[in-house]
N, C-alpha and C positions, 0 to 999 in steps of 0.2 A: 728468214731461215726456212725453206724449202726440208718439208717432208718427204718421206718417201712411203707409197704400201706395198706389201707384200706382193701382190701382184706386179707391180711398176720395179720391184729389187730384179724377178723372178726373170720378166719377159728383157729386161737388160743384156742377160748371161743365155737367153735361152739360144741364142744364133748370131751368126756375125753380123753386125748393123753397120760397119767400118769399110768406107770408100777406101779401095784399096790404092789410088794413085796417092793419095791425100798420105798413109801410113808410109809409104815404100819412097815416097819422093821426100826428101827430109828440106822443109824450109826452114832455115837459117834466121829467119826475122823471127821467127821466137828462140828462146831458151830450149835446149835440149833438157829432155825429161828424162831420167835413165831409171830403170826400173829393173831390181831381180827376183826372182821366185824362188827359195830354196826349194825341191820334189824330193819327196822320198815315198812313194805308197800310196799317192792321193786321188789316185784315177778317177774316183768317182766323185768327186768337186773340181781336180785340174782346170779342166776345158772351162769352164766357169768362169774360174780365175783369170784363166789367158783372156777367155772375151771378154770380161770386167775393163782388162787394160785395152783391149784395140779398138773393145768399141767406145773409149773416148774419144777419138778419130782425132787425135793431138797430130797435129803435121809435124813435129818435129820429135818421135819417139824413138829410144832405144831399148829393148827388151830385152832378159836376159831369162833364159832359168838353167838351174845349176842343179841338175837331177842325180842322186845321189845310187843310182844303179837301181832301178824302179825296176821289179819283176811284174809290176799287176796291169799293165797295156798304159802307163804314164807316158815311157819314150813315146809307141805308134800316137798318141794325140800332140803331142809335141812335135814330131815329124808333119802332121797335119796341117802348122802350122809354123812349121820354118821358115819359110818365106818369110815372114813378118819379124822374126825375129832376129837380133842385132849378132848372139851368139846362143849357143846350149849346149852342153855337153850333158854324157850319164855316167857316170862313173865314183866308183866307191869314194866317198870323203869320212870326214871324220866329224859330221854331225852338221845340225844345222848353221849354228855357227861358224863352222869352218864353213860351207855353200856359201855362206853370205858374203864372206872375205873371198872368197873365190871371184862370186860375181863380180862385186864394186872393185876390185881390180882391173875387171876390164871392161868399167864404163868411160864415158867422155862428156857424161853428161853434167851437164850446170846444177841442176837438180839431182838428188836420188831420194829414192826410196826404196825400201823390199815391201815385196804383199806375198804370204805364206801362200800355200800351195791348198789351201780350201777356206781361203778367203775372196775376200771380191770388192772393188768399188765402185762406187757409186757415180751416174750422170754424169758427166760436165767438172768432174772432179779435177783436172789433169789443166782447165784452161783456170778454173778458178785458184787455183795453187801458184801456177805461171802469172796471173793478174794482182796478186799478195805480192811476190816478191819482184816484181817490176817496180810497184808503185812503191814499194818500200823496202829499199836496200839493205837498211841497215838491218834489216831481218836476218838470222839465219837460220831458222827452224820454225815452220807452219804445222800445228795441229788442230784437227776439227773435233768434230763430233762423231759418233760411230755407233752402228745400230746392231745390235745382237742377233742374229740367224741361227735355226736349224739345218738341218740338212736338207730341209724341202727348202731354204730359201724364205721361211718366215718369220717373219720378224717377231721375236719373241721377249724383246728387251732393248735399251737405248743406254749409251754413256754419254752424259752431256757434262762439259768440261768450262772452264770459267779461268780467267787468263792467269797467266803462269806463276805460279811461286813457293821456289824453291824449297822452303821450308815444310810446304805441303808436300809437294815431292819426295820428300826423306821420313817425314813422320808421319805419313797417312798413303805414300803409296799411290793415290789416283788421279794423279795431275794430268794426264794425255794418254793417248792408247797407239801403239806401234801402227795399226792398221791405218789411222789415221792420219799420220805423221810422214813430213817429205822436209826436205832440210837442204842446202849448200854443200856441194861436193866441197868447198875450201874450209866450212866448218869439220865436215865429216874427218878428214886429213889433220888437220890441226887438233883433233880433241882424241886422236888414235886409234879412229874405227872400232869395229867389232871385236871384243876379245872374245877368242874362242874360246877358252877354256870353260865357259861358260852354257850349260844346256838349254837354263831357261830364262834365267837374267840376263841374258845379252842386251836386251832393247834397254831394260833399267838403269842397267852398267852404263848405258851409252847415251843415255838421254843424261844421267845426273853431269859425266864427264863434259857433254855439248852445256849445259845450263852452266857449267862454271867459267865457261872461255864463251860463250855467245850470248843473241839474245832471243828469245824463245816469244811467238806469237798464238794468241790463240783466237781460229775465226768460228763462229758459234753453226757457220753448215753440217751438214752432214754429208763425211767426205766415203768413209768405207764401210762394208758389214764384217766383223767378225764371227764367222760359225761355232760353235757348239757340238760336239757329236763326243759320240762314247769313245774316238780314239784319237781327241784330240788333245794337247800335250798338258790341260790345264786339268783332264782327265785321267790320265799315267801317268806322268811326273809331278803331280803338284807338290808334292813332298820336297821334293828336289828344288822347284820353284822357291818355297817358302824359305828353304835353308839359304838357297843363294840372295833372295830377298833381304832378309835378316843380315847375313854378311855383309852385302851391300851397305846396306842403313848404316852398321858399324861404322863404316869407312867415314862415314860422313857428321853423324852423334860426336859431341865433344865426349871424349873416356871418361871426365866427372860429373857428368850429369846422371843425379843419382833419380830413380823410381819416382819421385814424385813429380819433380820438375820435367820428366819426362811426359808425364801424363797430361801434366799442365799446357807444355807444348801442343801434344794432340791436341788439346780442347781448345786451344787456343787457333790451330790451323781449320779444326773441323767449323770453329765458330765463322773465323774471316772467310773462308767457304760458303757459308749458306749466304751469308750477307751478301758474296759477290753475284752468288745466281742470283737472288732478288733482286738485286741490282739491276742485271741481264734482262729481267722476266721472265726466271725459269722458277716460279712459282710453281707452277704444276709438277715441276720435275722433280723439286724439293719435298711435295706431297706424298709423291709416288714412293722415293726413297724411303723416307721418315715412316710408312704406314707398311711399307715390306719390311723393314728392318723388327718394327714389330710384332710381324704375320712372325716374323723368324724367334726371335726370344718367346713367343706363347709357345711356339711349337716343342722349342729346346724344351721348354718348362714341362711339356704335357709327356715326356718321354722319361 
């Protein structure tokens, strides 16, 4: 499992590193990779994002971004980089989940995935992805690992993830992270895509829907970083987050499962958790959590 530092995330996204015959000429002997951006206001992470994708230098990419009417110079950096990309429009939608349905409409790609519009990924992310589901077909869904960013681009935090199961999924919430996650355009279709009506649960919605009809893999790299800033949606909406969270869960909780049994569940999913990082060797990572979690109840307590 390849680290990444701050520095090495930074100098990734700082210019284009992407042979441009290599992006523009699309070879066929791999897997199309299809990739959307929803933009809405991101100007000042965007260009980041777009070089996160090209300069994977995958020969066989399609890129999309579906920019929701961007007054802050998002289009002019998009335009910058039309060429490379498959399509992009700007124009008013009805949120990020409707962008996203918009995109993957008009991919063709074997793979998809979306990466938000002030996020980024990571090296070699794009062939390592394509080399998972070659060797292993019956796959339809690959998630890694994924490293927390500021705004400058440093790395402030790490989610490391432990293979898939579903019960964790629904009663604990932390099984995979969107950033990191790329799946089968015939899964994506078959499990009903993106519901829009959804602000901030979209990825949850759609990850629980894909785990009931597929099968879910998990490779222990680190594939993207997801940022952090004050306007970002985990920042303004969480409220909103939390409610359709919750709803979600319902869907899926049997309706008699009373308070305690429930709890019993949690402990039960948080337990087979730890055991699976040990498993792993994420010993350290188990540390890290287990002695922040504490830093956090002193504090609650001292207020």
């Amino acid at each position: 499992m390849k680290k990444y530092t701050s520095q090495e995330i930074k100098k990734f996204v700082s210019k284009p590193l992407f042979d441009e015959k290599i992006i523009l000429n699309k070879d066929l002997n791999y897997p199309r990779i299809s990739i959307v951006t929803p933009s809405y206001n991101q100007a000042q992470f965007l260009e980041k994002t777009i070089l996160s994708v090209l300069n994977q230098n995958y020969p066989n990419l399609e890129y999309i971004i579906i920019d929701g009417g961007s007054t802050d110079g998002s289009v002019e950096i998009i335009k910058k980089y039309e060429k490379y990309l498959s399509y992009w429009v700007s124009e008013k939608d009805n949120g990020q989940a409707d962008a996203i349905d918009k995109g993957f409409k008009k991919t063709s790609g074997e793979i998809l995935a979306w990466l938000n519009s002030d996020d980024t990924y990571l090296p070699e992310t794009f062939y390592k992805v394509m080399k998972i589901f070659t060797r292993n077909p019956e796959v339809d869904l690959i998630f890694g690992n994924i490293y927390i960013i500021n705004e400058h681009d440093k790395r402030i935090g790490e989610l490391r993830f432990t293979e898939f199961d579903f019960d964790t999924l629904i009663y604990k919430g932390g099984n995979l992270h969107q950033a990191g996650t790329f799946w089968k355009k015939e899964i994506y279709e078959r499990s009903g895509g993106i519901d829009s009506d959804y602000q901030f649960g979209l990825d949850y919605d759609f990850f629980c829907r894909v785990a009931k009809v597929g099968k879910l893999c998990h490779m222990r790299d680190f594939f993207a970083n997801f940022r952090k800033h004050e306007n970002a949606k985990t920042s303004t909406i969480s409220h909103i987050g939390d409610k359709e969270h919750k709803e979600i869960m319902r869907r899926y909780i049997p309706k008699d499962l009373n308070k305690w049994d429930l709890k019993y569940k949690k402990f039960i999913c948080t337990s087979r958790r730890f055991y699976k990082y040990a498993m792993q060797g994420d010993i350290d990572y188990i540390l890290k959590v287990f002695i922040r979690r504490i830093i956090i109840i002193v504090r609650r307590n001292e207020y």
